[in-house]
Structures are given as structure tokens and as C-alpha cells.
N, C-alpha and C positions, 0 to 999 in steps of 0.2 A: 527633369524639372517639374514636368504634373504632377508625379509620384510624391515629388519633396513638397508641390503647395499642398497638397490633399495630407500628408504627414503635419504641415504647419498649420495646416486649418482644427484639424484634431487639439494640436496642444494648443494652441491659442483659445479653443474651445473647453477643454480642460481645466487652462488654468485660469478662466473666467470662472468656471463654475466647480474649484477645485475644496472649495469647502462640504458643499454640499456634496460632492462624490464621495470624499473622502468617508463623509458621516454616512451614505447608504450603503459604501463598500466595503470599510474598513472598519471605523468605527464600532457601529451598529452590530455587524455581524460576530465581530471580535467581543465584542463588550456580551453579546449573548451568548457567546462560548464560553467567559471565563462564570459568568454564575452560573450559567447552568451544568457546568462541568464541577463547580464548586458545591454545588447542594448534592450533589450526584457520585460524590466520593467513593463514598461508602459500598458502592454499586459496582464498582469495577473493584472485583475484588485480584490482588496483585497474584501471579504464576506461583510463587510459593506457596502459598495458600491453598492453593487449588485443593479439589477432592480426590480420594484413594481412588485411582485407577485397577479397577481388575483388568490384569492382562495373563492372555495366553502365550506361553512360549513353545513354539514347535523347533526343536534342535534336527535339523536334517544332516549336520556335521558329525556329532557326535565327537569333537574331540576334546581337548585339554582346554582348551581357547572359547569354544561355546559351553565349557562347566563354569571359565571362569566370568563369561556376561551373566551367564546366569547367577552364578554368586553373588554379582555386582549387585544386580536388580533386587535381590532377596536382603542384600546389607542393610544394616543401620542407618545408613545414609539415606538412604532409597526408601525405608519402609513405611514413612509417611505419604510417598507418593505413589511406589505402586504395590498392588496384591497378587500374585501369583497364583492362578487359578486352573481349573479344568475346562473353565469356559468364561471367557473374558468379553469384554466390550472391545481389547485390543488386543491385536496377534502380532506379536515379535515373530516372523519367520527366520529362522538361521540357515543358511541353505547348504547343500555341501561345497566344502572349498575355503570356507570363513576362516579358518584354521591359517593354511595355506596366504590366503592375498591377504590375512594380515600380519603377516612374517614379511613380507616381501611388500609392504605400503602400497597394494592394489587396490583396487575398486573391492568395496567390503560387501555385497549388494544385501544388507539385511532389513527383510521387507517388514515393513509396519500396516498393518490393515486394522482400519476404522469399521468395527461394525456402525448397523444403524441405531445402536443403543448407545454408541460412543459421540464424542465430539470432535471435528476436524481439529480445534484448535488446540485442544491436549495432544491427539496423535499427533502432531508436527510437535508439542516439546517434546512429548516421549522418543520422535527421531531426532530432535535434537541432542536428548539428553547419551542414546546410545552411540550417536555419531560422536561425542563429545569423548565417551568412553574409550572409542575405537582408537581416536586417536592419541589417548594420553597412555592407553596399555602400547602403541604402539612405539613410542618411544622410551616406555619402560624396556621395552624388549629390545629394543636396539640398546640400550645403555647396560642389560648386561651381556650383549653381543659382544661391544666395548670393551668390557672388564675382562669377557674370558680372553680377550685379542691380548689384553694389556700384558696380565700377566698369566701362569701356567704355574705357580704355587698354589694350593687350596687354602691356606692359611691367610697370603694378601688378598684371594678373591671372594673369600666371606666376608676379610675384614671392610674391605671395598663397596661387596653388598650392603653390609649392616651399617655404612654409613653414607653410603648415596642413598640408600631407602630409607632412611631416618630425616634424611633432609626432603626426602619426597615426602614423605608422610606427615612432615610439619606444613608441607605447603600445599600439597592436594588431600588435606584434612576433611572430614566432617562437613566443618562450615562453610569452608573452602567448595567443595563441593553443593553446599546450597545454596553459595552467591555466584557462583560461576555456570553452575551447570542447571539445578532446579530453577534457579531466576529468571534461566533467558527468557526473556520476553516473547508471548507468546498472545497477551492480551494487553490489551489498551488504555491505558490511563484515561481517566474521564477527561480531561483536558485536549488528550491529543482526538480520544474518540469524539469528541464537538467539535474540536479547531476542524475534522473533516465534515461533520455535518453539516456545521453554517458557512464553510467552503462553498460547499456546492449550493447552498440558498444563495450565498455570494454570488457563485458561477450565472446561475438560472437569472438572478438580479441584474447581474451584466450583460448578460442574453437579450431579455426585456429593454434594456434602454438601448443597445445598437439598433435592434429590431422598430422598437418605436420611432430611433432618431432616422432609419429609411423611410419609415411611413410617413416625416415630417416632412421631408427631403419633396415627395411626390405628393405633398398635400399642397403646399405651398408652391406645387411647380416647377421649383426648382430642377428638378430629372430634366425635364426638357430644356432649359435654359444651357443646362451641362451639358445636353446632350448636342444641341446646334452647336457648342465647341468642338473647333477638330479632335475630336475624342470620342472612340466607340464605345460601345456598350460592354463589351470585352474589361477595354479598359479601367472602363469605367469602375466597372464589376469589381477589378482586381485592385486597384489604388485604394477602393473605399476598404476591401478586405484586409490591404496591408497596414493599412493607418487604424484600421480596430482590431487589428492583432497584436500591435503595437499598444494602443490602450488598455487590452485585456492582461496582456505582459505587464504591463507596469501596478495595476492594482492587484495582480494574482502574488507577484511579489511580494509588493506592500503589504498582504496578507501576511502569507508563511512567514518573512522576515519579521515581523511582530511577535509573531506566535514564537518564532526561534530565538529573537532578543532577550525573550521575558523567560525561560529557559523551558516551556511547558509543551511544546511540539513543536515539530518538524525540527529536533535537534542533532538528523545524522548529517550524512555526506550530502555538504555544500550543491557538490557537484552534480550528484543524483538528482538532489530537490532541483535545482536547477533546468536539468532534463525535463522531469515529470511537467513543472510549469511552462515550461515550451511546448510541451505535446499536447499538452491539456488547453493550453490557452488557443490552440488552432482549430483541435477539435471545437471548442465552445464557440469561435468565431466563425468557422463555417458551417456550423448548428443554424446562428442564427442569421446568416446568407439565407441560408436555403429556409428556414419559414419566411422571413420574409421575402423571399420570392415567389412561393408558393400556396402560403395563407394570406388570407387578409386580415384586417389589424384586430375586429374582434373575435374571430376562433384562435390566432395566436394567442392574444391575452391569457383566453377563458385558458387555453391549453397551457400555457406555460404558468396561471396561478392553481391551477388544481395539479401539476408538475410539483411546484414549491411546496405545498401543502402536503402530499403526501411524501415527498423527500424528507422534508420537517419529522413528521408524524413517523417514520420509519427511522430516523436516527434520535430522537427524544426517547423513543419505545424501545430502542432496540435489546438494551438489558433485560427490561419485562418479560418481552416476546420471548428471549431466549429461555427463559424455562420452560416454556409451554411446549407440546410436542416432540421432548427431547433435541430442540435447535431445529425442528423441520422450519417453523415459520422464519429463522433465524435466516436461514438458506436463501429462502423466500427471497428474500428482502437483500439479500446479499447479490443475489443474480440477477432480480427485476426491478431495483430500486430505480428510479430514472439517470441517478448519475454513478451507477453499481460500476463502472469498467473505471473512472476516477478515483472511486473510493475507493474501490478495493487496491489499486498503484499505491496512493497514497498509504494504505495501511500495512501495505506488503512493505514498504518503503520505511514506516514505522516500524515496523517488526523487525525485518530481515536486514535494512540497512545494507545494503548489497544490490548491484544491475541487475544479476539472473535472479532477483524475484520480482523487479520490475519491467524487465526486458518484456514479456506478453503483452503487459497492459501500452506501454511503450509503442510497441509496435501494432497493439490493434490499435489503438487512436490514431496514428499516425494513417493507417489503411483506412481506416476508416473515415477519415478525412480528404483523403484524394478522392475516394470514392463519391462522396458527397460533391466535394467540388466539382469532379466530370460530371455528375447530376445538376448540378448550376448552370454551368454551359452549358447544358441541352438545352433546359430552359429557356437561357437567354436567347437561345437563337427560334427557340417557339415564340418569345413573347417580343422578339425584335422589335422595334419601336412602341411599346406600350410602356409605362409607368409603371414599370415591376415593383 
């Protein structure tokens, strides 16, 4: 019953002041995403486009099977995206066995290495593009495994050949191959790369008013008045946590489902996005437990608006900056940005559209939130009876 008045005191307080939230959470941030994602077009240039890759190929297999990736990558198809070199920015490794596990739909293990003149985000197509391979030679090869089962004439098993591969070759054609396989997505649409940057101005923004409406709480005295109720500090603690994780869920939603209505990001698995905004919305709420337990209201501020400011300044930038240093600063900004473990879920999430390239980021927020939280309860029991 406390837990449900403290949940009904939130919406009550909500949806007194549900205009105004709306326009600093939703609104505001969305509406900054879609022009500046819109002037910014031209800047996110799409995976097909990309530039000629020199790559190195080392064959440690040496057999029928590693002439014919090599072929592949040397085609027509290919030769706008990569160049075959003696010394590359990227190294196809074929190792021995290739041959082998993929006759038999094994683990294929052909390593891809990014030098430092390369880019992570091309290596990951270019293992897309050879994982793509692997698998569609691999059922060519079972299909004429098929044919030789079916029959034991040479005459029906040409004629068999030359007309299941005529129907393959109409349909993993050319173009077929550059909307299937060059396309996959590997970089960001200006739209979906802002719906995550003013996410997290979003995030930080929501951070800032739980934070400030504690300091409200114990300016006005109110902590104490709570606190002379049968209701510990513990309690206390954990009702307020529940009912602004609960607010934070409901506008982190209201986010992405905008962005997903209007068809320009966060348009994969339902059920993923769903994830991510749970784990992310706990993280941010025990983000902002713990400063406001442990700062006071103006170094929070100062910290969480020069927080905003460079999170801003590192996703506006982040196309620019990527020329510069061959993507060193790019790195940069990917690892240390303040909400880098979100964005980066989020964008793997974009990309990959798949658990296991969200599972890491998934599972360090989630850690990284209990952890935080046992750090809260230390606190409360050092600051026992004080106005935290």
C-alpha cells in the first residue's frame, strides 16, 4: 500500500504537469532530432556507397573452397567494394579446415583483422558480407549433394544443374547481391544516429528533474515529515526508486515509439527495444539515486549540464570528427562519451537487430546498476537520519 501511494503520487504529479513534461521530453528532443537529422542527410553516407576497401587475403587452407571466396571477392559484384592487395587495411584470414567445416555447416572461423588504417565499421560489413557468402555457397553445395542423391544419369544431372543454377543466378544476381549483401547496414541513418543522441540529452534531462525533485523533497522538509512515518529510510529509498523508474519507462518509451511510428528509428525487434528501455531506464534512475545522495544540488547541476553539453557536442560532431585521425577521435567518443554503454546498445540494436549484439551492453547496465544500488545503501546507513 506505500509503494502504490508513492506510485499514485508520481502519476498524479505527472499528469498535473503532463504538458509541460511532454514538451521537455518528448517533444523538444524529438523535434531536435528530426531537423537536425534532416540537414545532415547528406552526411551519413549509406554502406553501399562506402569506399574501395584494400584487403589482404592470407589462404592457410589452400583448397578448392578458399580459390572460390577468393573469386567471390575479386567478382564483379564485389569490385566496387573491395581491392585485393599485398598489403591491406583489412585481412581476411582463411585458416586450415575452411574447406572441410563448410561441407559439413560447421563453425567456418574466417578471421577478419582491422588494421589501424581501417575502420571497425567496414570490417564488421566485410564479415558480414563473407559470412553471407559462406552461407549461401553453403547451400549451393548441399543442393548439388541433392542432385547427385537424386539421380545417377549424367545427362538428368547436368540437366538439373543448368537449371537450378539458372534459377539461382536469377535470384542471387548482381543487384541481388548489392541489396542483400553490400547494403547491410553497417552505418546510421542521420535520423536514427540523432534519435540516439537526443536520447540521451533526453536521458540526462530526466536525470536532472528526478535529482532536483529530491532536493525539493528535503528543501521543503518534507524527508522528515516522511520520515516520522512508519517508514524507514530503506523504504523510503526504494518506493521513491520504484515510482521514477516507472516515470522514466513511460517517457523513454514515449520516445522510441515516436521515432518507430514515424518509420525513421528504432524500427527493429519490438521486443529488443523493449529490453534495452528497461535496462537503460534503471541504469538512469539509479544514476540519479546515487548523485543525489551523494552530491549536492549545485555540483550536480554544474556536473550533469557540462554532462549534456558535451554528450550534445560529441553526437552533432560525430560525422566531422570521424575523418579526422582515421576514426581515432571517433573511438574517442564512442568509449568515453558519458552515455557511450547506451548508445552504443542502442546502435548495435540499430545495426544488428539481434540479442547477442545487445546482450554486453544489456547485461553491463543491468551490473552496473545493482552495483550502484549496494553503493546507495551504504550511504543510507552512513547518512541515517540526515536529509540525503
Amino acid at each position: 500500500m506505500k509503494l502504490f501511494a508513492f506510485i499514485k503520487t508520481v502519476f498524479k504529479s505527472t499528469v498535473k504537469n503532463f504538458y509541460s513534461l511532454i514538451l521537455v521530453f518528448s517533444i523538444f528532443p524529438i523535434f531536435l532530432g528530426l531537423v537536425v537529422g534532416y540537414f545532415n542527410k547528406d552526411m551519413f553516407v549509406p554502406s553501399a556507397n562506402m569506399p574501395l576497401m584494400a584487403v589482404k587475403v592470407i589462404d592457410r587452407d589452400k583448397s578448392q573452397e578458399s580459390k572460390n571466396l577468393m573469386n567471390f571477392l575479386e567478382s564483379q559484384a564485389m569490385k566496387n567494394i573491395v581491392d585485393l592487395k599485398e598489403e591491406g587495411e583489412y585481412i581476411i584470414t582463411i585458416p586450415e579446415g575452411y574447406e572441410e567445416s563448410l561441407l559439413n555447416n560447421g563453425n567456418i572461423p574466417v578471421e577478419i583483422e582491422v588494421t589501424e588504417e581501417g575502420r571497425p565499421r567496414y570490417g564488421n560489413m566485410l564479415a558480414e558480407i563473407v559470412d553471407k557468402y559462406n552461407e549461401e555457397r553453403y547451400f549451393n553445395l548441399m543442393i548439388e549433394k541433392n542432385i547427385e542423391d537424386i539421380s545417377q544419369r549424367e545427362e538428368e544431372r547436368e540437366a538439373l544443374y543448368e537449371r537450378i543454377h539458372g534459377q539461382i543466378a536469377k535470384i542471387y544476381n548482381d543487384k541481388l547481391i548489392e541489396n542483400t549483401i553490400v547494403t547491410t547496414r553497417k552505418n546510421l541513418t542521420s535520423y536514427e544516429h540523432f534519435s540516439i543522441t537526443f536520447l540521451s540529452y533526453m536521458l540526462f534531462m530526466v536525470i536532472s528533474f528526478l535529482i532536483n525533485g529530491d532536493y525539493l523533497v528535503r528543501e521543503n522538509e518534507l524527508y522528515y515529515r516522511i520520515i516520522a512515518a512508519p517508514l524507514t529510510e530503506v523504504q523510503y529509498f526504494n518506493y521513491n526508486f520504484i515510482s521514477s523508474y516507472i516515470f522514466v519507462v513511460v517517457f523513454n518509451l514515449l520516445y522510441v515509439l515516436v521515432y518507430r511510428l514515424l518509420g525513421l528509428s528504432f524500427t527493429g525487434s519490438i521486443h529488443l527495444l523493449i529490453v534495452i528501455v528497461l535496462a537503460q531506464s534503471l541504469l538512469s534512475t539509479i544514476l540519479s539515486a546515487f548523485v543525489s545522495l551523494f552530491l549536492d544540488k549545485r555540483t550536480s547541476n554544474v556536473l550533469l549540464s557540462v554532462l549534456i553539453i558535451f554528450q550534445l557536442i560529441a553526437g552533432v560532431t560525430y560525422v566531422p570528427i570521424s575523418k579526422i585521425g582515421n576514426g581515432i577521435l571517433t573511438s574517442i567518443v564512442d568509449r568515453y562519451a558519458p552515455a557511450a554503454l547506451i548508445i552504443r546498445t542502442y546502435r548495435n540494436y540499430l545495426i544488428y537487430n539481434n540479442f547477442s549484439s545487445i546482450n554486453r551492453g544489456i547485461l553491463s547496465m543491468l551490473v552496473a546498476s545493482v552495483i550502484i544500488y549496494i553503493i546507495c545503501l551504504i550511504g543510507l546507513e552512513r547518512k541515517r537520519g540526515e536529509a540525503w
